[in-house]
C-alpha positions in Angstrom: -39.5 22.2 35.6 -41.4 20.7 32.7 -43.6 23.8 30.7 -47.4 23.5 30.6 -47.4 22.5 26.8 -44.7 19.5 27.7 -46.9 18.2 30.6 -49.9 18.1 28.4 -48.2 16.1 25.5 -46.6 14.1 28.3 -49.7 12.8 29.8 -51.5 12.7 25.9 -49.0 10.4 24.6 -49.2 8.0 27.9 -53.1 8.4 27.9 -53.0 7.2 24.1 -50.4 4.3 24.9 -52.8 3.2 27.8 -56.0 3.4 25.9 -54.7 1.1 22.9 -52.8 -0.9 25.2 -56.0 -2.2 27.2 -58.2 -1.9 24.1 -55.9 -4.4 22.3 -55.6 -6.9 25.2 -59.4 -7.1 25.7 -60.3 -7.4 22.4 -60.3 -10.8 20.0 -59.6 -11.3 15.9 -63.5 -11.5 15.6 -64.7 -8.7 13.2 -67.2 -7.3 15.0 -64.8 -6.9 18.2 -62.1 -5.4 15.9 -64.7 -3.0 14.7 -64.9 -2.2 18.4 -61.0 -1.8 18.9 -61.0 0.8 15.9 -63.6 2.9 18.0 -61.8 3.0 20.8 -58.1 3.6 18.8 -60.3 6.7 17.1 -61.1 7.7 20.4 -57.5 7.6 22.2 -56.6 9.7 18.9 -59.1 12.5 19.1 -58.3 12.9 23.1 -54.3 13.1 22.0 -55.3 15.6 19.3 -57.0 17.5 21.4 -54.8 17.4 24.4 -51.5 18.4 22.4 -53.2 20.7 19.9 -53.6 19.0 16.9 -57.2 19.0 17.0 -58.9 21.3 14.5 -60.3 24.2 16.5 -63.6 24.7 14.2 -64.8 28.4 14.6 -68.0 29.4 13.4 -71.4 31.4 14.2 -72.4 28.4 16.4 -69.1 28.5 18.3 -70.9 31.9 19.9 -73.7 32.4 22.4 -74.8 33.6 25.2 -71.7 35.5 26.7 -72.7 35.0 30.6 -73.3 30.8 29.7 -69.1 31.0 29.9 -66.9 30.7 32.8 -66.8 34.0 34.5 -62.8 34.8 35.6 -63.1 38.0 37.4 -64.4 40.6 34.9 -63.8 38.5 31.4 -65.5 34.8 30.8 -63.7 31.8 29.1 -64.8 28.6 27.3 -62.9 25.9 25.3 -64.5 24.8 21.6 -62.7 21.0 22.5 -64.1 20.7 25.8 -60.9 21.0 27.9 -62.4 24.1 30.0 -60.2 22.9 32.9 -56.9 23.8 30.9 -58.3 27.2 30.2 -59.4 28.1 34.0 -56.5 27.1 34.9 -53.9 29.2 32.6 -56.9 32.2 33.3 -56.5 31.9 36.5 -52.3 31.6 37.2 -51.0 34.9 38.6 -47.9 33.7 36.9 -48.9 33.7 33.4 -49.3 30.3 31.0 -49.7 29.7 27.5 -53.7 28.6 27.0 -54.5 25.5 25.4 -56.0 25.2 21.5 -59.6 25.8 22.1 -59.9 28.2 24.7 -61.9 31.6 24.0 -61.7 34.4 25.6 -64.1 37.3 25.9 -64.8 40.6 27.7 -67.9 41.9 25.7 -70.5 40.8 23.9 -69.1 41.5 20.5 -65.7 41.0 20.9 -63.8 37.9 21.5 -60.5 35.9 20.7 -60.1 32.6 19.8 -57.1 30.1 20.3 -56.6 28.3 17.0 -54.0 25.2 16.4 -50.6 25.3 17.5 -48.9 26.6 14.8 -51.4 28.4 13.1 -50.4 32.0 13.3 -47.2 31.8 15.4 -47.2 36.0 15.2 -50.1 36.2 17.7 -49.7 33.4 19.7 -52.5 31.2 17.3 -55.2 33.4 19.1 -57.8 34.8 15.9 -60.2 37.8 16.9 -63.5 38.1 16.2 -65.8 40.9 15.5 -69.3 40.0 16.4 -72.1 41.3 15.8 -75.2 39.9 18.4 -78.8 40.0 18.5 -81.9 37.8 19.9 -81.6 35.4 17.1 -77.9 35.0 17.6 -73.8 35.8 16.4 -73.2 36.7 13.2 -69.3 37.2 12.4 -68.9 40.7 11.0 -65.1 40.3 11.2 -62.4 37.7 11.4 -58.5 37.5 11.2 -54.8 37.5 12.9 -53.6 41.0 12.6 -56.0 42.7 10.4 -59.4 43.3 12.7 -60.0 46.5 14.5 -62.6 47.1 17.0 -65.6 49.2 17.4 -63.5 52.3 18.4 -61.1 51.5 15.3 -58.6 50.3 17.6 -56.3 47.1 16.1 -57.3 43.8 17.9 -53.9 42.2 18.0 -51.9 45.8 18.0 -53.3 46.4 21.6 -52.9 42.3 22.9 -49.2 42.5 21.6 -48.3 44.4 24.8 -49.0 41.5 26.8 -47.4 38.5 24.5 -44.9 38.1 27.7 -46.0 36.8 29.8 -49.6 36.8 29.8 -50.1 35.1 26.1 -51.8 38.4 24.5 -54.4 38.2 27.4 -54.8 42.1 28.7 -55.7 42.9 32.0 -54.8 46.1 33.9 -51.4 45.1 35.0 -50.2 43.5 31.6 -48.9 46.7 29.8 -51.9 46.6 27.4 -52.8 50.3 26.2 -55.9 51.5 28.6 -59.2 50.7 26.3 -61.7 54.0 26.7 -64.7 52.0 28.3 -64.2 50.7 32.1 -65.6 47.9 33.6 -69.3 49.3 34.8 -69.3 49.2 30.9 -68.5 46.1 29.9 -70.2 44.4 33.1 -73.8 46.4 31.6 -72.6 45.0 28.0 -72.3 41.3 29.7 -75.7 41.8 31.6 -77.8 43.2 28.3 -76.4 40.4 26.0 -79.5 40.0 23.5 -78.4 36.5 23.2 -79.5 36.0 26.6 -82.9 36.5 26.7 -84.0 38.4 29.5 -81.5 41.8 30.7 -80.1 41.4 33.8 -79.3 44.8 34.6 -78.2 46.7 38.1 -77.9 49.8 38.9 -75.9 52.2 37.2 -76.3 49.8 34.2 -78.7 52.1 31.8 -76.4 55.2 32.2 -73.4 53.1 31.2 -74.9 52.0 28.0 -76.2 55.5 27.0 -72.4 56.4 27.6 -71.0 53.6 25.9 -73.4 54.3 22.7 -72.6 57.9 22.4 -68.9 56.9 22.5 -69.4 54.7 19.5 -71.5 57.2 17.5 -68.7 60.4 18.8 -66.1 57.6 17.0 -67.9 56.9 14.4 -68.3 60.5 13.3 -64.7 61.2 13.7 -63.9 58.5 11.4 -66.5 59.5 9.0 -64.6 63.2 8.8 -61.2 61.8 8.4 -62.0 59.7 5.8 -64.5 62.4 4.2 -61.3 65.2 4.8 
C-alpha cells in the first residue's frame, strides 16, 4: 500500500500535468492569452508545492489567533497555514497514526503550539517547530521559537516530551502515545481554551475559575523553584 506522503505527490504531479495540459490546449500564441497561460502554470505550481511540501510554510505573529477559531479534534484544535486543513483532520484523526502534511498546526493551549515546517527542514523532529506564545486582547506575540531548544512554562523541553511519540504518532502526544504525563489535565487546558484573550468574550463553565487559580499557582510554585535553583 502506497504511504500518505506518496499518494499526495502522486495526485500533485497528475493535478500539475492536467492543469498545464488543458491550460496549453485552450490557450492561443496571442500575448495577452499567453499572459493568461503563465497564471494558470503559476497556479498548478503553487498547488504542487503545497500538496508535496515544497511550499514555504511562513510562520509569524499573524499565523496565531484565536485558539477556539481552529478545528477542534477531541481535546486539542488543528489548522493548516497552506490551506489543506482536510490533510491535517485527516492524519488527526487516524487511530492508526500518519505523518501530517507541511502546514498543519497543532495546539492544546493557548500559548503553546507546534508548527509543521517544510519537508526536510528539521528531519530530527519530524519538521514540526514549537512555539512559545505569549497572548493577550491585542493578539500573539512569539516569546519563543525553535526545533529542540524551547521549553515550556513549567521548564519542561518542547521536543524532549513529543519525542516519545515520533512512532507512530509523528511527535503528536496524547494519553496513549508514551508521552511523559504533563502536570495540568484537561479541565485545565479546556478553561485555558475557553478564557483565550484573543477571543474576546470568556466562555467559561463550571469548574472553569477554580482550574485557572490552580493552573496559576502551579506556574508561580515553578517559577519559584526555578528562581532558587538558579539563585543556589
Amino acid at each position: 500500500m502506497k504511504t500518505y506522503s506518496k499518494l499526495k505527490k502522486t495526485a500533485a504531479t497528475a493535478t500539475l500535468a492536467t492543469l498545464v495540459t488543458i491550460s496549453s490546449l485552450s490557450v492561443s500564441a496571442q500575448t495577452d492569452e499567453k499572459n493568461d497561460l503563465d497564471l494558470v502554470i503559476d497556479k498548478a505550481v503553487s498547488v504542487f508545492k503545497s500538496i508535496t511540501g515544497t511550499e514555504d510554510v511562513i510562520v509569524d505573529e499573524n499565523s496565531f489567533s484565536c485558539i477556539r477559531e481552529m478545528t477542534p479534534v477531541r481535546h486539542f484544535y488543528v489548522d493548516n497555514l497552506l490551506g489543506d486543513i482536510e490533510s491535517t483532520l485527516e492524519v488527526a484523526n487516524n487511530p492508526e497514526g500518519a505523518i501530517y502534511p507541511p502546514g498543519s498546526v497543532v495546539q492544546l493551549v493557548p500559548t503553546e503550539v507546534m508548527v509543521k515546517r517544510e519537508s526536510g527542514t528539521f528531519p530530527a523532529t519530524g519538521d514540526w517547530e514549537f512555539f512559545e506564545l505569549e497572548v493577550d486582547d491585542k493578539g500573539t506575540k512569539i516569546a519563543k521559537r525553535g526545533f529542540v531548544d524551547v521549553n515550556n512554562r513549567f521548564g519542561g523541553n518542547c521536543f524532549s516530551c513529543h519525542a516519545p511519540a515520533r512512532e507512530k504518532w509523528d511527535f503528536i502526544c496524547e494519553s496513549n502515545h508514551g508521552c511523559e504525563p504533563i502536570p495540568i489535565d484537561h479541565k485545565m487546558t479546556g478553561a485555558l481554551q475557553r478564557s483565550d484573550p484573543r477571543c474576546g468574550e470568556e466562555v467559561l463553565q463550571d469548574g472553569d475559575t477554580m482550574a485557572l487559580i490552580k493552573l496559576k499557582t502551579m506556574v508561580v510554585i515553578g517559577s519559584a523553584k526555578k528562581w532558587l535553583e538558579d539563585l543556589f
